[in-house]
Steps between C-alpha positions, in 0.01 A plus 500: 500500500324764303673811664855343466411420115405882533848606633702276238260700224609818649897410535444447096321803358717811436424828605429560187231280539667264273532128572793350559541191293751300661397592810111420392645188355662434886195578584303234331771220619449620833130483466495139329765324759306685758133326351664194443664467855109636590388209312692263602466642879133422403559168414683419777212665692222300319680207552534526875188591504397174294691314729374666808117463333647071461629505889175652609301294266670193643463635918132564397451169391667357798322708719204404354559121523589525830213693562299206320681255696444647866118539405483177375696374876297743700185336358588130531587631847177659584336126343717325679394742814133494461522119447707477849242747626214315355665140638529665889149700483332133407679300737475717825328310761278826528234637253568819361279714355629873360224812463549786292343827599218463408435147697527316241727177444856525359652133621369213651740175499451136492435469919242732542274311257606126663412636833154604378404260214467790254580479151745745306230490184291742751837648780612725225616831494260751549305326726367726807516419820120425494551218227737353717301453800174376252697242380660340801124539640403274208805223560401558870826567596419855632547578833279481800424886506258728316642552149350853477689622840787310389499692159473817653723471773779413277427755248491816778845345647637533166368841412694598849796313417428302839663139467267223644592217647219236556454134566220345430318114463310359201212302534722157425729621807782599335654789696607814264771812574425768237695805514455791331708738387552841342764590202619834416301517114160490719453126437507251700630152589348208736623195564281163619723239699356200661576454883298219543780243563713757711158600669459120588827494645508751667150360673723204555783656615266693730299162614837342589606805694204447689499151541875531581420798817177269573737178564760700646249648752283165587817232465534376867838589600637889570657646193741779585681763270735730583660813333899343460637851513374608857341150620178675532138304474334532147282253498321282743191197386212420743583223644864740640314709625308226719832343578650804656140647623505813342401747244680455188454932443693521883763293327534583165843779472591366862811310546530224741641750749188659538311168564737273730693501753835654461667175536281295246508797276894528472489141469270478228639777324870358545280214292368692230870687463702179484237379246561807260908433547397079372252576251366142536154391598506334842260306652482403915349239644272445794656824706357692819409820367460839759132740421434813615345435789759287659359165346672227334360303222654224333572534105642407217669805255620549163682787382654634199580856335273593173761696254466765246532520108857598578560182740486721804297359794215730543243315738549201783224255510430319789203226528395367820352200633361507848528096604376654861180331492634165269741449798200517779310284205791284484517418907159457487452289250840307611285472875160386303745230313567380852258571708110446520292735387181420739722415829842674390649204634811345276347344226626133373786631303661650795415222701736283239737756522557490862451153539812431261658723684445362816587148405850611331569705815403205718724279310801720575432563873375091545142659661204360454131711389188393536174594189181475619222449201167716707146435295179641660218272581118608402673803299282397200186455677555863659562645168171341342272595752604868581713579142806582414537839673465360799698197454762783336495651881562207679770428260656815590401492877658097509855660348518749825421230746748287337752782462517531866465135571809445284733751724696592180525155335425527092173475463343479124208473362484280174148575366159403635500397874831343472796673738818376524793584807856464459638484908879481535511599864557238779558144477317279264208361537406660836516840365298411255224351689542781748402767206239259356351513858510891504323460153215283579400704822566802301211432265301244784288869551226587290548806276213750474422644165215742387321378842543124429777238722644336313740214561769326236638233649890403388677176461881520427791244346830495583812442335820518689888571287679294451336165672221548211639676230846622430342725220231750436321324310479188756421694765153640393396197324513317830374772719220491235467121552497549882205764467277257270572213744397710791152677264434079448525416884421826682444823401638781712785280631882524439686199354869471409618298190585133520656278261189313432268803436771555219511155379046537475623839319698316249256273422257817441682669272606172324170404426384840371771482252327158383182684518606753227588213249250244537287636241693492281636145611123427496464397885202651541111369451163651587239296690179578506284585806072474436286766590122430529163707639365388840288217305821324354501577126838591401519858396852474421921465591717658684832471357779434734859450381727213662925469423677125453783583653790230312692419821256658770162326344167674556518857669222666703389810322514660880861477462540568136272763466633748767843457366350607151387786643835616691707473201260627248452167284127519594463719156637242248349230713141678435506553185616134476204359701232755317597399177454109570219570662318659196619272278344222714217658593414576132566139408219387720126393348305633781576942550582450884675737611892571585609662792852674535671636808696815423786617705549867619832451294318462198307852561798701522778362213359467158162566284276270649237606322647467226617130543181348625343697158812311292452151698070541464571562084774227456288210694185635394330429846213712533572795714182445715661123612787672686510595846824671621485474865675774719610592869481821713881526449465610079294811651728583779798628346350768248131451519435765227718280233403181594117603457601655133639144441196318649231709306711481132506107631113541538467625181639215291185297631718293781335456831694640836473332851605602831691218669566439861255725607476595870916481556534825407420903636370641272294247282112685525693847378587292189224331435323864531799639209495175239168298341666150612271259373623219731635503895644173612486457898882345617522158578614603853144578568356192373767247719379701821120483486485164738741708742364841571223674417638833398680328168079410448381863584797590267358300184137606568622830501660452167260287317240778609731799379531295197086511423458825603762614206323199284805335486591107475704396846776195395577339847813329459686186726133315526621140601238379689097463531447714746686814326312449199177492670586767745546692183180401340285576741684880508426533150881477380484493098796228389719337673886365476653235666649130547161394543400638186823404317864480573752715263589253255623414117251602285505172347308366790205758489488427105149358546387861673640718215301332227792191389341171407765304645782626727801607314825319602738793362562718786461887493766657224727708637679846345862399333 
């Protein structure tokens, strides 16, 4: 600006040196417009400036508020951050705890002190390591290590930047993970999770592994598995490997190819193939089944494929039940249900079988059969006298003879010496007598066993279809009423049935079924029988029991009695008669005593015992009044539990006595086994003493037997005189008899139980 103001001045001075007025005058115009248009150039300037300065001004302020604003956002972020961070470091199901540098504690959250029982007044930062461990020591939830080599094992792993991983138990059990691990500013971090649910299951997932491979290897049937994508063995249990009777390790990778023949092998894998192709489990019944070996057993199977997560069949698992030996268990057990074990002879149920059979046959052909009903004679006697292994043997020995005798007629035996033959070959009846011949000669021999001959006679009833009995049923009862006819008459000798030994069989069976309601239809009475010692004081009563039949009047007990005993009403009737007898007996004045008979019956259904213990408290007779008199027959059949029953008998205070003496085998061996405090000599004895002397060597011997074991002799059936003085002079102790007292009412022996005047009501009788 200066140097063109310096060229204007120039233009206007003269050479002279003069100025040029106008031109100065120019000059000053020139110089004003040009400061003014400088001026307001300025202006202009200044005022962009200004508004520059504003626009900047108003960006700055911008700036800065949205500078303000995106600190203000970044730190509600990072609070909203550390609170999220704060939120998932205290609800991690681990404890956390985060080390500086120098050991010390950064972070610890909310788990870590749960899982310990610490408090966070003391689990602050800046704890060490070493405060730690003191105060879980002090909750006692420390682990079950030395602190000190914990502390410094941890601390030397984190110097080295070496993670740990350790698990470890506290002294409640709890089971702890704690890992350990380095971070890249030195520090460290370890985390504290409790495994001691997961640790439980997986003890429980292990047990029931176990207990799964333990069942799968003891259950009692062959568990197979194969390998569906080349059919080859994977796995094999115990009891397959005793099935096929090999090594499961020689198996195991095998396929059946390399085990079986090549025919059973292409058949089984066919099988397993067409299985695959189904997809469905299968299951085969009782099937013949080839084994290496060339054997055959007989099995059941069940088959289906195991699949894959992807539904793809991956294994084939067959189980197998070897029925081998259930089938030879089955036809034995099928031959024990019909056959004898001892003899092996059909057994009663096949003998019904085949006799049905044979009638419905005969029916359709018009033949005629004959049964014969076979009983041994003396069979009991044998057995008592030598035992039962011996009588066992001649059981057995008996079936041969008569197997050969029979010449392949049935032949059966239906329990105890009974046989039975079912004959449907010749004409009727001589065949049948013809084979009952071959029978009786067949066992006329003596049989030798363990050195001793022995001889069982037979006696045999026949029946003959149809003349008597168009049924089963028929037949045997009537070749059963032809054999007890024949035992009555003659044993050993063969009878056939007749219509009257059927009608006296009728008239059996009819009265036993009277016999099992008189009772209650109160038929029956008890009479009273006296019992006195050699000088005629009555010692007691033997009570006897009598039946008023309503249409057949007064019945013998030798025909009632027996029939009691065949059909088994001798129990009820026993209890009947020992309960009327107590309460008699403990009506009475005078303590005589009661005497009882018991039957063999009574010994081997019920609690005796028990009941004579029931009837002694109810009447209130004194236990020492009752004597319960027994035969040989209660020890015969299973001497060890009759002598229980005896002694328990004993022990209630009751007084035992050995009836019928000198009938029997075997009666000196019991005496020697029980402490009978009585033996009664039979009445058989006593009727014989005018007619032979051996029935008088027979009572000496007894009455002397009876002293020299200091025990009273009862002689019973003394009707005359001369008995009772016979037996006075022998030393007998008591005595029982007509001529003592015939069995009577007790209303007529009221003056001899203590009555003032005899009673006129007779004896009451059970309801």
């Amino acid at each position: 600006m200066h140097k063109l103001y310096a060229r204007q001045l120039a233009k206007a001075t003269k050479p002279s040196g003069e100025i040029d007025l106008g031109a100065l005058g120019e000059l000053v115009v020139s110089a004003y417009e040009q400061a003014d248009r400088d001026r307001r150039r300025t202006d202009r300037s200044i005022s962009l400036m200004a508004e520059e300065l504003d626009r900047l001004n108003r960006g700055l302020e911008q700036l800065v508020d949205e500078r303000t604003t995106a600190l203000r956002e970044r730190e509600a972020k990072s609070q909203a951050q550390n609170l999220q961070f704060d939120a998932a470091l205290n609800n991690m199901t681990q404890g956390l705890n985060m080390f500086d540098t120098a050991g010390r504690l950064v972070v610890s959250n909310a788990r870590y002190l749960q899982m310990y029982g610490l408090s966070p007044d003391i689990v602050k930062p800046g704890c060490t390591v070493r405060d730690l461990v003191q105060q879980r020591i002090a909750a006692g939830t420390f682990f079950a290590v030395d602190p000190e080599k914990y502390i410094a094992d941890l601390t030397t792993s984190m110097t080295k930047k070496n993670p740990v991983n350790a698990t470890m138990e506290l002294t409640d059990g709890r089971v702890i993970t704690v890992i350990s691990q380095p971070i890249a500013d030195g520090g460290w971090v370890v985390t504290h999770e409790d495994i001691t649910e997961r640790r439980r299951a997986e003890k429980e997932r292990d047990r029931s592994q176990e207990l799964a491979n333990t069942v799968i290897e003891n259950v009692p049937v062959t568990i197979i598995v194969k390998d569906a994508r080349d059919l080859r063995f994977v796995l094999i249990n115990r009891a397959g490997e005793e099935f096929y009777g090999a090594r499961r390790e020689n198996m195991i990778g095998k396929t059946v190819h390399d085990l079986f023949s090549s025919t059973a092998a292409d058949y089984i894998t066919e099988q397993d193939k067409d299985l695959l192709r189904s997809g469905e489990r299968r299951y085969f019944d009782e099937h013949p089944m080839a084994m290496p070996g060339n054997k055959t057993s007989i099995v059941t199977t069940t088959r289906l494929p195991i699949r894959d997560q992807n539904g793809e069949p991956r294994y084939l698992l067959t189980v197998i039940e070897d029925r081998t030996q259930r089938k030879r268990d089955e036809a034995r057990i099928a031959h024990m249900t019909h056959h004898d074990p001892l003899t092996d002879l059909p057994n009663r149920a096949a003998f019904n079988e085949c006799l049905e059979a044979t009638v419905e046959q005969a029916a359709l052909a018009g033949e005629s059969f004959a049964v014969l009903s076979l009983d041994l004679d003396r069979f009991k006697e044998i057995n008592d006298v030598f035992g039962h292994t011996v009588g066992d043997e001649l059981l057995r020995q008996i079936a041969r003879r008569l197997e050969v005798a029979c010449e392949g007629a049935f032949l059966a035996r239906l329990g105890g010496d009974e046989f039975n033959v079912i004959t449907a070959v010749g004409p009727q009846p001589a065949a049948a007598e013809a084979i009952s011949e071959r029978i009786s000669v067949a066992l006329g021999k003596d049989i030798a066993i363990d050195g001793h001959p022995l001889h069982a006679g037979l006696t045999i009833g026949v029946s003959i279809y149809p003349n008597d009995g168009t049924d089963a049923e028929s037949l045997v009862a009537n070749a059963d009423a032809a054999l007890y006819h024949a035992k009555a008459e003659e044993r050993g000798s063969i009878r056939f049935f007749e219509p009257d030994i059927d009608k006296r069989l009728r008239e059996k069976r009819a009265l036993q079924h009277d016999l099992r309601s008189a009772i209650a239809r109160n038929e029956l009475e008890l009479y009273y029988q006296p019992q006195a010692l050699i000088g005629g004081e009555i010692t007691g009563f033997e009570a006897l029991a009598r039946w008023h039949h309503p249409s057949r009047g007064m019945i013998s007990p030798d025909t009632f009695i027996p029939l009691a005993e065949e059909s088994g009403v001798i129990v009820s009737l026993g209890e009947w008669i020992l309960r009327e007898a107590c309460r008699e007996a403990a009506s009475w004045p005078r303590p005589l005593s009661i005497a009882i008979n018991l039957s063999p019956m009574q010994f081997r259904h019920g609690d005796l015992p028990g009941l004579v213990h029931e009837v002694l408290l109810e009447t209130g007779l004194t236990p020492g009044r009752l004597e319960l008199e027994i035969t040989e027959g209660v020890l015969v059949d299973d001497f060890a539990r009759a002598v229980s029953l005896l002694r328990r008998l004993k022990n209630l205070g009751v007084r035992i006595a050995m009836d019928d003496f000198g009938t029997g085998y075997s009666s000196l061996s019991y005496l020697q086994s029980f402490p009978f405090d009585k033996i009664k000599i039979d009445q058989s004895f006593i009727a014989k003493l005018s007619q032979n002397s051996q029935s008088e060597a027979i009572i000496r011997a007894v009455i002397g037997l009876g002293h020299g074991l200091d025990l009273p002799v009862v002689a019973e059936g003394v009707e005359t005189e001369e008995q009772l003085a016979f037996l006075s002079k022998e030393g007998c102790n008591e005595v029982q008899g007509f001529l003592i007292g015939r069995p009577k009412p007790i209303r007529n022996y009221g003056g001899l139980v203590g009555h003032k005047k005899t009673r006129s009501a007779s004896v009451a009788l059970a309801s």
